[in-house]
Residue frames relative to the residue before (quaternion, step in Angstrom):
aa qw qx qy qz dx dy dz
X 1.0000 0.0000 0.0000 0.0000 0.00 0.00 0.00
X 0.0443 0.8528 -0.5163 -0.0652 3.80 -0.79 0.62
X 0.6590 0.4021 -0.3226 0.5478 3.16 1.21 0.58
X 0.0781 0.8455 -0.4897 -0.1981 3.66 -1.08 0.37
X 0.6694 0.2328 -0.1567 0.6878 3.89 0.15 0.36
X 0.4181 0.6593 -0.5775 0.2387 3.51 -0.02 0.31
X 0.5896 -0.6204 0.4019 0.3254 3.95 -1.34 1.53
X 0.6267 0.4985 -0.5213 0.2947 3.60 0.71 0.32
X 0.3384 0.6368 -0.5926 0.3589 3.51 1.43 0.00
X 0.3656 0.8510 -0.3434 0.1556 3.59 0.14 -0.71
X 0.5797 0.5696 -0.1435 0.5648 2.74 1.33 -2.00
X 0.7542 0.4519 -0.2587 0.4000 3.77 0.38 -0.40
X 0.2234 0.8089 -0.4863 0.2435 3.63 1.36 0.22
X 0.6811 0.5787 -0.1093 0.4351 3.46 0.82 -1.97
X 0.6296 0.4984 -0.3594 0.4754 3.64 1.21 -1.18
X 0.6344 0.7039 -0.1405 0.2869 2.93 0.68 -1.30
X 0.6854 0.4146 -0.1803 0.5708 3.54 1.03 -1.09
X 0.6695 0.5016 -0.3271 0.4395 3.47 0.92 -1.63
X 0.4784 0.6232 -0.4559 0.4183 3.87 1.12 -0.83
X 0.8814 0.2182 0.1372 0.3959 3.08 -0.15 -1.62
X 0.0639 -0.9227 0.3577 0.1291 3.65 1.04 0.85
X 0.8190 0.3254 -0.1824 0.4360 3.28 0.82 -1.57
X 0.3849 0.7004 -0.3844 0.4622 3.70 1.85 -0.16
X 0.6461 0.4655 -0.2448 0.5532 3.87 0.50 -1.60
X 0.7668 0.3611 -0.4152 0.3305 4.00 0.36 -0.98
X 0.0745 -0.9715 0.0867 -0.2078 3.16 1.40 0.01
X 0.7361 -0.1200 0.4872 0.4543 2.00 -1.37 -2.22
X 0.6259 0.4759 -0.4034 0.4680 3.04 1.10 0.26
X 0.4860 0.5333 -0.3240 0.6120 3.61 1.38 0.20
X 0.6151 0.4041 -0.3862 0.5561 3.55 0.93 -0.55
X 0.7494 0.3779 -0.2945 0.4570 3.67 0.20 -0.98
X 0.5264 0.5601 -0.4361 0.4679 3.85 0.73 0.14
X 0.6945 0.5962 -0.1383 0.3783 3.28 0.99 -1.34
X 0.6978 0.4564 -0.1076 0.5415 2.87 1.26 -0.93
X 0.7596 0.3236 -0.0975 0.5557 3.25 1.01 -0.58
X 0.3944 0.7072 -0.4442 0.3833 3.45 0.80 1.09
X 0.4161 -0.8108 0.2781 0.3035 3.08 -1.04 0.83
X 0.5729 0.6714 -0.2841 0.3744 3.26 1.53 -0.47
X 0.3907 0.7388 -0.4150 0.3596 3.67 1.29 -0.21
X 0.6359 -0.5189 0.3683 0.4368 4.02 -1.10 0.84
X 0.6819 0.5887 -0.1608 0.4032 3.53 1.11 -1.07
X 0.1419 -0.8496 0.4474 0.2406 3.76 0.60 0.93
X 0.7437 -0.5294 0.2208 0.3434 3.38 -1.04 0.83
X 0.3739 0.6697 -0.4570 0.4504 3.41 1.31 -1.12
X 0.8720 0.4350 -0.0811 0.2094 3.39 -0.38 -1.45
X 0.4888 0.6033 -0.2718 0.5686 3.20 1.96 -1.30
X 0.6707 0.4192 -0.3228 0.5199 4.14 0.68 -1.33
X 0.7065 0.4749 -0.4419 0.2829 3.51 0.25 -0.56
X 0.5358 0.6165 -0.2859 0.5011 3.31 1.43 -1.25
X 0.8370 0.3445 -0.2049 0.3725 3.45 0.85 -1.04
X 0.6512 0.3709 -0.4634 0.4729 3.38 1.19 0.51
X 0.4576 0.4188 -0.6384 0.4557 3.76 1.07 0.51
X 0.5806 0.5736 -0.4296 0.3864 3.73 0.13 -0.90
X 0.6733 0.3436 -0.2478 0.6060 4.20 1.08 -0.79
X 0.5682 0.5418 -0.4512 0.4243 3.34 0.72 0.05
X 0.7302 0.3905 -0.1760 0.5323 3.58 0.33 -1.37
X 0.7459 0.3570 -0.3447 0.4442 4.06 0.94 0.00
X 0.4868 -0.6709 0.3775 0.4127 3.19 1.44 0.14
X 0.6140 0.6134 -0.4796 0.1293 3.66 0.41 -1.04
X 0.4360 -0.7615 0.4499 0.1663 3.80 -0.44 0.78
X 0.5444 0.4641 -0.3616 0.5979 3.35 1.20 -0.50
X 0.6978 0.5362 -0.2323 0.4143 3.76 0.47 -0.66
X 0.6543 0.3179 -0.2676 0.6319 3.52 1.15 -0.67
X 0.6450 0.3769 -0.4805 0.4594 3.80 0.57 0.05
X 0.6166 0.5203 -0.4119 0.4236 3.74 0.46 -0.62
X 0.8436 0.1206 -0.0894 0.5156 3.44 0.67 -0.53
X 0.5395 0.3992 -0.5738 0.4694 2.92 0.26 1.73
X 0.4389 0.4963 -0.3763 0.6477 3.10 2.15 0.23
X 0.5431 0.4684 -0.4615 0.5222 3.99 0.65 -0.24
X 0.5535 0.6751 -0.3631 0.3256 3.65 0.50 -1.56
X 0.7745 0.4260 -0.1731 0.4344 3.16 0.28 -2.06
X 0.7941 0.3854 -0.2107 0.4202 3.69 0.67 -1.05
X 0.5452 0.5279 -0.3166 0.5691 3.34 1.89 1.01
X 0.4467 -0.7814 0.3028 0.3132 2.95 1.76 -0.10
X 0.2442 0.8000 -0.4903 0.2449 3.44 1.37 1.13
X 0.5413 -0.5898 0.4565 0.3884 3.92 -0.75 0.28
X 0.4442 -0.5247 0.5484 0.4761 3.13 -1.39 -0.40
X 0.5175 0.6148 -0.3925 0.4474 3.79 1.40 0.12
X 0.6702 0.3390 -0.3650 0.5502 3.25 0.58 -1.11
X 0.5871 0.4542 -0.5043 0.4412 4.41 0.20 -0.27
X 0.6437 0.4996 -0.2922 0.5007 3.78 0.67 -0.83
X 0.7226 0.1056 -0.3041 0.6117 3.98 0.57 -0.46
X 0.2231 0.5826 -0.6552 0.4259 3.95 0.16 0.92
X 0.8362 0.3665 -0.2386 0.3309 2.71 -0.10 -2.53
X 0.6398 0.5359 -0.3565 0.4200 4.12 1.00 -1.17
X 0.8467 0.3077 -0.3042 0.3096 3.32 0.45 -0.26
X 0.4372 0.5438 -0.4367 0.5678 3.86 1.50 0.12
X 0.7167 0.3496 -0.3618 0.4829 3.94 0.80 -0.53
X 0.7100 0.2294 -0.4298 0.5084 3.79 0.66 0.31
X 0.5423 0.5752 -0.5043 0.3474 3.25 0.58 0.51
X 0.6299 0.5100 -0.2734 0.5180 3.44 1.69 -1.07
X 0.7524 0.3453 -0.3132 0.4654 3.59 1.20 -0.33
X 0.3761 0.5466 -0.5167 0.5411 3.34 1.26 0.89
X 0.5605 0.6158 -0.3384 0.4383 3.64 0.74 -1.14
X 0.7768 0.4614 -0.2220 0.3665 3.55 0.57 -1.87
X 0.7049 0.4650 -0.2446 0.4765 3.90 1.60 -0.96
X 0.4052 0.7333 -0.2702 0.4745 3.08 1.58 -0.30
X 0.8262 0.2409 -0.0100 0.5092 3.51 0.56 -1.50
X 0.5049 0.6028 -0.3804 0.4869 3.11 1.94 0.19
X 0.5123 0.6402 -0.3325 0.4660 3.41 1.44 -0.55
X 0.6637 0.3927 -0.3192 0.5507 3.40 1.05 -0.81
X 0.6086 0.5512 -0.4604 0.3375 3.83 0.45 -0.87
X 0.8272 0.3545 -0.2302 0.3702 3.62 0.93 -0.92
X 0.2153 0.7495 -0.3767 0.5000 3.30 1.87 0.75
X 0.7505 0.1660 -0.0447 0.6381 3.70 0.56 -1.62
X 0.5280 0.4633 -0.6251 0.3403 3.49 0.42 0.85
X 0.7212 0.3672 -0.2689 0.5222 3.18 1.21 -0.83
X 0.7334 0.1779 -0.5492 0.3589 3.67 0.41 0.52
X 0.3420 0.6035 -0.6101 0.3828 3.76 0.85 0.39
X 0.7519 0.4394 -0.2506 0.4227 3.84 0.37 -1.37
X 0.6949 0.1652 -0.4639 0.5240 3.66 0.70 -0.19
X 0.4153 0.5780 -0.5888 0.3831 3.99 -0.12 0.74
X 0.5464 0.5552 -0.2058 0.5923 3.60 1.47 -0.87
X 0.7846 0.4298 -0.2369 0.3789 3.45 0.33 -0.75
């Protein structure tokens, strides 16, 4: 393999749905839903939410689509810049967070040992 993520996956959208028919209507009903414009939440804000949310999952197709929503909502290059600062201290809040829990079962794993 010598490519990974690369826009020609694309070409496989169509497989993808036809595979999995009632799965793809879905989530594509979720991701409409969510991404409407008429919702209390004005779009500006929905894209912003949704490119931290593609930030902290990595998915690249996701953080381009919606930073292409962003822009055509009329986000800044500020508001994309504090997005990006605040989905990465949120994900390293997430990581110290679940560290809190890691050093829980160290200490009861280690006194089970003892």
């Amino acid at each position: 393999m010598t490519e990974y993520q690369t826009p020609k996956d694309r070409a496989y959208v169509e497989t993808l749905i036809k595979s999995a028919p009632k799965e793809a209507a879905a989530f594509l009903n979720l991701k409409y839903t969510a991404e409407r414009k008429d919702g209390v939440i004005p779009i500006k804000y929905r894209e912003l939410m949704s490119v931290a949310v593609a930030l902290t999952t990595q998915c690249a197709y996701c953080i381009e689509s919606h930073i292409q929503n962003a822009v055509e909502a009329g986000a800044t290059r500020e508001e994309i810049a504090e997005t990006v600062f605040i989905a990465s201290a949120l994900r390293a809040g997430g990581a110290v967070g679940n560290g809190l829990m890691a050093m829980r079962l160290f200490e009861e794993m280690s006194t089970e040992k003892s």
